[in-house]
N, C-alpha and C positions, 0 to 999 in steps of 0.2 A: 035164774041161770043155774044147771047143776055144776056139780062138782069138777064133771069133766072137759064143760067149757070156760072153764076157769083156769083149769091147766091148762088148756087148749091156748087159752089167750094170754096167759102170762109169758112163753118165750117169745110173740110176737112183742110185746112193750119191751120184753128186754133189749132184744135188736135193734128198734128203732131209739133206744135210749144212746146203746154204743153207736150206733151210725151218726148220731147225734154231736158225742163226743170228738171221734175221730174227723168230723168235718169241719169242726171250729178251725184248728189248728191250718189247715188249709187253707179257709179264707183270709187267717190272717197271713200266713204267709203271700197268700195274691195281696194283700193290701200293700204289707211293705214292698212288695217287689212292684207295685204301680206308681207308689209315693217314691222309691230310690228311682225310677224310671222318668217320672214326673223331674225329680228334681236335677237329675242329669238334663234333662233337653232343655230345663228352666236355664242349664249353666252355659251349656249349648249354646241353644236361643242369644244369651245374654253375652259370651265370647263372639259371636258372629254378631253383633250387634256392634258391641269394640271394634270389631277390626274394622266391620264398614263405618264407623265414625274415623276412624284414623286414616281408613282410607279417602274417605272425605274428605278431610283435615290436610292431608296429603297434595290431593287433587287439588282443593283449593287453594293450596298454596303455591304448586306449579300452574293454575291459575293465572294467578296475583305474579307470579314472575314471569308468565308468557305474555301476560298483560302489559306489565312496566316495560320486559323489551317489543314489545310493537310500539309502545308510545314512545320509548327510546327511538327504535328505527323511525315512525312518524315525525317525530321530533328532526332527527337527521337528514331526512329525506325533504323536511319542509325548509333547513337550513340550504341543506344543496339547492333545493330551486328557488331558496330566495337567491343565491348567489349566483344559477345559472342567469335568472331575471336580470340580474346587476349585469352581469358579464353580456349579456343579449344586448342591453340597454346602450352597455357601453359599447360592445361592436355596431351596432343602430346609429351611434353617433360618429365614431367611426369612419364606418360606411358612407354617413351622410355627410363627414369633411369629405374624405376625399371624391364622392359624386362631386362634393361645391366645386373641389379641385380641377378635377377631370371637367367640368362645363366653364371652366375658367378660360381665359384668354392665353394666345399663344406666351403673353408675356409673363403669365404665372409658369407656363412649362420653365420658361427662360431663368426663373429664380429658382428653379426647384434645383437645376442642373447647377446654376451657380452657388446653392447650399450644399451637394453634395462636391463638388472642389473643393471647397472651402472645408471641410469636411476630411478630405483626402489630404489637403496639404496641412492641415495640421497633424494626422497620423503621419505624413512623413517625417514634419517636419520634431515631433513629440518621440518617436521610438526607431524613426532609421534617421534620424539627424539631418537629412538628406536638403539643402537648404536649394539645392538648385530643382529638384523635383515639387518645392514648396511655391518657390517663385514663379515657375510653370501653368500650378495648379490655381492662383492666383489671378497668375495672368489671364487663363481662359475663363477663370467666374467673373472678372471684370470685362473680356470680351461679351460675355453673355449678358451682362446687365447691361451693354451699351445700347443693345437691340430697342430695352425696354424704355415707354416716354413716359412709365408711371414718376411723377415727381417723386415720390417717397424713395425710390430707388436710388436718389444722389445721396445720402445720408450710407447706405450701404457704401455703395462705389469710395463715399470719401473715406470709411472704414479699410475697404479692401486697400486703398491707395495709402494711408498709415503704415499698415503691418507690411505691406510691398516695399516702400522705404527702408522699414529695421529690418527687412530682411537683408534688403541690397547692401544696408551697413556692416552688415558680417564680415570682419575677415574670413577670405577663401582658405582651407585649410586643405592642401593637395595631397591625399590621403593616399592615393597612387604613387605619388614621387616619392613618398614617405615610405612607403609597401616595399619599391623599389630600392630604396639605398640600402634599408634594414634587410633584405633577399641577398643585396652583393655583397653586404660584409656579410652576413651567414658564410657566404661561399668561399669567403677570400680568409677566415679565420686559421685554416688548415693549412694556408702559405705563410704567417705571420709567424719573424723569427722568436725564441722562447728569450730571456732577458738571461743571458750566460753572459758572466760578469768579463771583460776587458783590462784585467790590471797590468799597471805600469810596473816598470823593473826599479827597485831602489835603486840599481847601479848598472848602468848601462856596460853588459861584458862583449865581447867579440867572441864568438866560439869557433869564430871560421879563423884559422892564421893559413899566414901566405905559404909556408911549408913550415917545417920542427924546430921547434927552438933552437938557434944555436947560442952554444955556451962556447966561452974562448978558455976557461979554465975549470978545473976542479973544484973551484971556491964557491962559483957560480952555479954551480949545480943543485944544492938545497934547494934554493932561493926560486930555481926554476921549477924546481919538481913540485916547491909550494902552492906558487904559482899558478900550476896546473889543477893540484888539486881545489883550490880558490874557484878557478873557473867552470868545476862539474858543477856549484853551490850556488843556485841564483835568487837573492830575497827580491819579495816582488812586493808590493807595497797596495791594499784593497782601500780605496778610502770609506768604503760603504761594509758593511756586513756580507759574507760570502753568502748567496742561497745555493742549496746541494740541487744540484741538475735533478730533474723531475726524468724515472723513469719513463721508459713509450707508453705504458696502460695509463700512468697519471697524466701523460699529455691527450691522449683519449680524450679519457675525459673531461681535461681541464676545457675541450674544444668543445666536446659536445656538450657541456654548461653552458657553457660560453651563449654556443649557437639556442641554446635553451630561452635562454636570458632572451635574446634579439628577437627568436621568435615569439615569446611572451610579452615583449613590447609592442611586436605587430600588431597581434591580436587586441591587446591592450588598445591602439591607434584606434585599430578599425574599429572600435565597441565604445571608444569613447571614454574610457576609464584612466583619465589623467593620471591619476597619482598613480599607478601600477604601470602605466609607463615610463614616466621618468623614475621611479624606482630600478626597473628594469634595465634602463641607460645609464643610470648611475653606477649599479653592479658589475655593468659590461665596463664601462671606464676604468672602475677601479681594478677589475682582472687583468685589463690592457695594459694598465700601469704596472701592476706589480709584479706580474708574471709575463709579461713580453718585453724583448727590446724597444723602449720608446724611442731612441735613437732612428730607430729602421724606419725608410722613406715610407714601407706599407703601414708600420704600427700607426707611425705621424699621422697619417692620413685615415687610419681610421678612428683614430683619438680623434683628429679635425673635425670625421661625420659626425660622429656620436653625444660634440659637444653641441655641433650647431643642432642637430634633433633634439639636445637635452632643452633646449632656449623656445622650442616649437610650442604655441599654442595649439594642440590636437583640437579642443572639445570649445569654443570659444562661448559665452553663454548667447543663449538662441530666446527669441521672442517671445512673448504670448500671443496669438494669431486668434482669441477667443474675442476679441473685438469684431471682427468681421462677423464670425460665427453668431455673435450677439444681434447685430443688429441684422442678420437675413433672419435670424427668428423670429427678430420685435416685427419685421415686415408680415413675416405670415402669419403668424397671431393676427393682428390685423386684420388683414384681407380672410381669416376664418372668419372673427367677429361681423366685418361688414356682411360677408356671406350668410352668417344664421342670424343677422336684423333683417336681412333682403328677404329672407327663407319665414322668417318667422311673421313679416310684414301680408304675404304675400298668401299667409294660411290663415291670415285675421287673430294671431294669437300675438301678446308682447311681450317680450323678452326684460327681464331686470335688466 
């Protein structure tokens, strides 16, 4: 090789020496920016990996709680139709008394009718007192049992004819008459005179003379004019304590207490509430006394009503009529039993 391609070929190494150099430094910078790039989606990758595990985790736990409440609601749903079952079962039986009922003889109609009097006269006789409306309702459940020849039916009847007896034993209590006396004294309290006391004169004077004194001298003159003045001075003698007359508002209302009182006794009568009537007639007594002329033929007389009302058995004690009630049940228990042996004979099944 001369001289000249020597030169020739020495700036060609040089350039490929510096190109050389200046391309390192690039690859490595592509390397790290692959490997930071790398390790970003690594972190990437591995956060989206987190979340869908938590999301997972998540899921499966509203899972596991949409689960528990379905077998909750199954669970509830399987209680209700065991109870609907019960409740079927038990309308089923039910239903199949009263078919027995209803295919039963006119003489089972006839006890049914005599259960619900019997039934009837005891709420009368229990909460409206009402002893003649009990006797009534008695009477017609014992007309209705007479219809029937079932034997067992005497045992009822002799029940009904028991409690018929203590009823009849009551004294009658005329709740009316009673209604009515306690109405006229209300009415008649505003005519009854007020007790304004009557006192006696220590010394009985004359204020009427037959014309003016005469005097026959001048000696007698004091003595007269004394005399006179003696006779404007009258002591009057109370053997009781004076009461001060009751202005017209205090007689008001002394009346309308009064009538208060009586009408709270009525109410009292008709409800049955012994002791808050004779309270009530007590009250009224003792007004009548203290504050009215007893003396006066109206006072008299209504002191007279008020004592015989105070004496009134209103509320007298009343029966227990659950003797009849008992034994129309003991009957139809029965006559159900014989009915589901006849029922149950009759399907080839047997009954405990």
């Amino acid at each position: 090789m001369t001289d000249k391609q020597l030169q020739s070929a020495a700036p060609d190494y040089d350039l490929k020496s510096q190109s050389a150099k200046t391309n390192i430094p690039v690859v490595f910078y592509l390397q790290l920016v692959l490997l930071f790039g790398f390790i970003a989606v690594s972190v990437f990758a591995g956060w989206k990996f987190y979340q869908r595990q938590q999301n997972d985790r998540i899921q499966l736990k509203q899972q596991q709680q949409l689960t528990k409440a379905n077998q909750d609601q199954v669970q509830l749903l399987q209680q209700q139709l065991t109870q609907l079952q019960q409740a079927h079962t038990e309308a089923a039986n039910q239903l199949a008394i009263l078919q027995d009922r209803e295919n039963n003889s006119r003489e089972d109609w006839l006890v049914l009718e005599a259960e619900h009097l019997i039934k009837l006269a005891t709420q009368q006789l229990s909460f409206e007192r009402d002893v003649p409306i009990a006797i009534k309702a008695l009477q017609a459940a014992d007309d209705r049992l007479r219809r029937s020849s079932h034997p067992a039916i005497v045992t009822v009847r002799k029940a009904i004819a028991e409690d018929l007896r203590a009823l009849r034993a009551i004294p009658v209590v005329d709740n009316v008459g009673i209604s009515i006396m306690l109405s006229t004294l209300t009415d008649d309290i505003e005519h009854l005179p007020l007790n304004i006391p009557e006192p006696k004169s220590h010394e009985q004077v004359s204020t009427t003379a037959a014309g003016p004194r005469r005097v026959d001298n001048w000696s007698q003159l004091p003595k007269a004019i004394w005399n006179d003045i003696k006779a404007l001075v009258v002591i009057r003698n109370h053997e009781e304590p004076v009461q001060a007359l009751l202005p017209p508002e205090q007689r008001f209302f002394l009346t309308e207490n009064l009538r208060l009182q009586l009408e709270q006794a009525r109410l009292a009568m008709l409800s049955g509430e012994v002791t808050v009537f004779h309270e009530r007639i007590k009250t009224a007594i003792g007004w009548l006394e203290h504050y009215f002329n007893k003396n006066a033929k109206a006072t008299s007389a209504a002191l007279q009503t008020l004592q015989q009302l105070q004496q009134q058995n209103i509320a007298p004690t009343l029966p227990d009529l659950s003797r009849s009630y008992k034994a129309v049940e003991r009957y139809l228990d029965t006559q159900d039993k014989s009915s589901k042996t006849a029922r149950s004979t009759k399907s080839g099944t047997v009954t405990p």
